[in-house]
C-alpha positions as CSV (number, residue, x, y, z in Angstrom):
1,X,15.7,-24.1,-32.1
2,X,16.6,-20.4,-32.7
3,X,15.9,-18.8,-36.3
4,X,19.1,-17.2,-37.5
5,X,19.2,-16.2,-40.9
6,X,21.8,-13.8,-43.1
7,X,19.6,-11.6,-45.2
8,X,19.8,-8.5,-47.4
9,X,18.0,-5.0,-46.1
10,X,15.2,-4.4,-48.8
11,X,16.1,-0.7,-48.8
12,X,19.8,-0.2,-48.5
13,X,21.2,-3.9,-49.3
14,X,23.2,-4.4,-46.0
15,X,23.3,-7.8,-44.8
16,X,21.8,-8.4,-41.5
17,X,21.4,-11.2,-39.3
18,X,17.4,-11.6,-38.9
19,X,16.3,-13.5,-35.9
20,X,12.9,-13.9,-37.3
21,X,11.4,-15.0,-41.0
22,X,9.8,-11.4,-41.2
23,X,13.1,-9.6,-40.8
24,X,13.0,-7.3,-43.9
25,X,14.9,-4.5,-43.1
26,X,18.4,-3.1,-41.0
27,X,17.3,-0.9,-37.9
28,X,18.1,2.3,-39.2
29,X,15.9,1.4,-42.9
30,X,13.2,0.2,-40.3
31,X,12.6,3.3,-38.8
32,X,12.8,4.8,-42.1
33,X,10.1,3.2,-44.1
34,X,8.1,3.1,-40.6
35,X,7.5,6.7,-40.7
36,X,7.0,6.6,-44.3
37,X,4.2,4.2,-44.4
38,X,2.8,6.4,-41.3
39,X,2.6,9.4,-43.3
40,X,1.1,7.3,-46.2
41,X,-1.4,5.5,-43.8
42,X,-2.4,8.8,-41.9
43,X,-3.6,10.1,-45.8
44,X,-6.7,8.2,-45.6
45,X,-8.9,11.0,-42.9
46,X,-10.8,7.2,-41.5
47,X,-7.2,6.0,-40.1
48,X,-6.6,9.9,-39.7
49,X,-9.6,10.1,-37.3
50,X,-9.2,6.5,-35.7
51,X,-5.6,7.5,-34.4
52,X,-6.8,10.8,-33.0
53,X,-9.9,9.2,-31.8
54,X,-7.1,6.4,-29.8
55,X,-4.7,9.3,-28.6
56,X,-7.6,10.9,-27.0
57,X,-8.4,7.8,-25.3
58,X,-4.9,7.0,-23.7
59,X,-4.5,10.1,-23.0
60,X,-7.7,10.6,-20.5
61,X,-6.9,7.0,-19.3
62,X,-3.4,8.1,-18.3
63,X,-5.1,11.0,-16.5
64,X,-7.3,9.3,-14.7
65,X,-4.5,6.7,-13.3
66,X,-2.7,9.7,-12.2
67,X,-5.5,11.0,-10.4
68,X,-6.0,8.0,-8.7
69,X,-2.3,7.4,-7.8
70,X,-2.0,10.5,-6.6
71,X,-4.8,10.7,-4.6
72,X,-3.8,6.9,-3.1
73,X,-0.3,9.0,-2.5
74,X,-1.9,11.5,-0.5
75,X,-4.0,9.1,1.7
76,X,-0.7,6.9,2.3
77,X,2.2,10.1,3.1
78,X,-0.6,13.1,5.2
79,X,2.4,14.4,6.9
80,X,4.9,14.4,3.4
81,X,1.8,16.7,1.8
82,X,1.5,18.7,5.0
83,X,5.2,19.6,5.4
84,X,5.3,20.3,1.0
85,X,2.5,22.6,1.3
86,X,3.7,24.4,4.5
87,X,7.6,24.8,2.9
88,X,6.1,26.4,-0.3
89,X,5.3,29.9,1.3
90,X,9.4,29.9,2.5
91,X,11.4,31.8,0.2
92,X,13.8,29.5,-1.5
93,X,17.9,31.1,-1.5
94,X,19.5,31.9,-3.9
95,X,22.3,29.6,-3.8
96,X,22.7,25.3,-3.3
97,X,23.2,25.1,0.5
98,X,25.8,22.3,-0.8
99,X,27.7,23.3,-3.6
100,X,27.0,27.0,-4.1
101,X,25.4,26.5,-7.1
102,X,23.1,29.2,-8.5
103,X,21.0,27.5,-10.8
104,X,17.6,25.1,-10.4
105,X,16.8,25.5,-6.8
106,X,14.6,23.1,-5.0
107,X,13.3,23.2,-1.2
108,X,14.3,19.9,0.2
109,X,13.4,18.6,3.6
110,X,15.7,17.0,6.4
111,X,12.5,16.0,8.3
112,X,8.8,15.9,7.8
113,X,8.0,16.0,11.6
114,X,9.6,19.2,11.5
115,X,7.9,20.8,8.4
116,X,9.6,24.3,8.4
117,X,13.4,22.6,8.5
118,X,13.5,23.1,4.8
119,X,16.9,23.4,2.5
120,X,17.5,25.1,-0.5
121,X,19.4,22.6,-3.3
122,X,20.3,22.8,-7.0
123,X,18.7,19.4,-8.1
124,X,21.8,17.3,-8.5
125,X,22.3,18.1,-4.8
126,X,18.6,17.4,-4.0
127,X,18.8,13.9,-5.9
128,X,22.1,13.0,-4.3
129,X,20.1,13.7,-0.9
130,X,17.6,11.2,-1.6
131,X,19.5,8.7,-2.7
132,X,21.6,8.6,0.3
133,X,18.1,8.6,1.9
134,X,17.3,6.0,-0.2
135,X,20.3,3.4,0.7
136,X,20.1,4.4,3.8
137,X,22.7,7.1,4.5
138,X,26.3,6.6,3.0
């Protein structure tokens, strides 16, 4: 059986449907009281400390599985790294070789057997690229 019950939001009075027994508030009151209690919660410098102590944490955590990823990246694609590190010392242009656009130019490769074929594309053009890439050439 699925809990569905008409209730009143504690803060603003609007009736909402809660799909729950601890339903106690609309979505926008929600967020709301959410960041008041927060700010109320961070007061106390142990809870203060404990959250900066658990950002620190997820933070180097996330750094190390990118490290990792990007590492098992490198060791999967040797010629996609090769043919980036080669194209960086070509000048990009200053124009999309698509759509003439001048703004947020990106080298972009036909090929990475042939690591100096290298394009110069505004990144809408660049993304479209690799989606055709992707589905397999529309």
């Amino acid at each position: 059986m699925v809990y569905k019950k008409e209730c009143k939001c504690e803060m603003c009075g609007k009736i909402v449907i809660a799909r729950t027994s601890r339903k106690r508030f609309c979505e926008v009151c929600k967020i709301e009281n959410n960041s008041e209690w927060k700010k109320e919660w961070l007061k106390n410098p142990i809870n203060n400390l404990r959250t900066k102590e658990i950002a620190k944490i997820s933070k180097s955590n996330h750094l190390e599985t990118k490290r990792r990823l990007r590492k098992k990246y490198v060791q999967k694609h040797p010629n996609k790294i090769m043919a980036q590190k080669m194209a960086q010392k070509i000048p990009l242009q200053k124009e999309c070789g698509i759509c003439k656009s001048k703004t947020g130019m990106e080298r972009h490769h036909w090929r990475y057997d042939k690591p100096l074929l290298v394009a110069t594309l505004c990144k809408s053009c660049h993304t479209i690229q690799h989606i055709k890439h992707f589905v397999g050439g529309i």
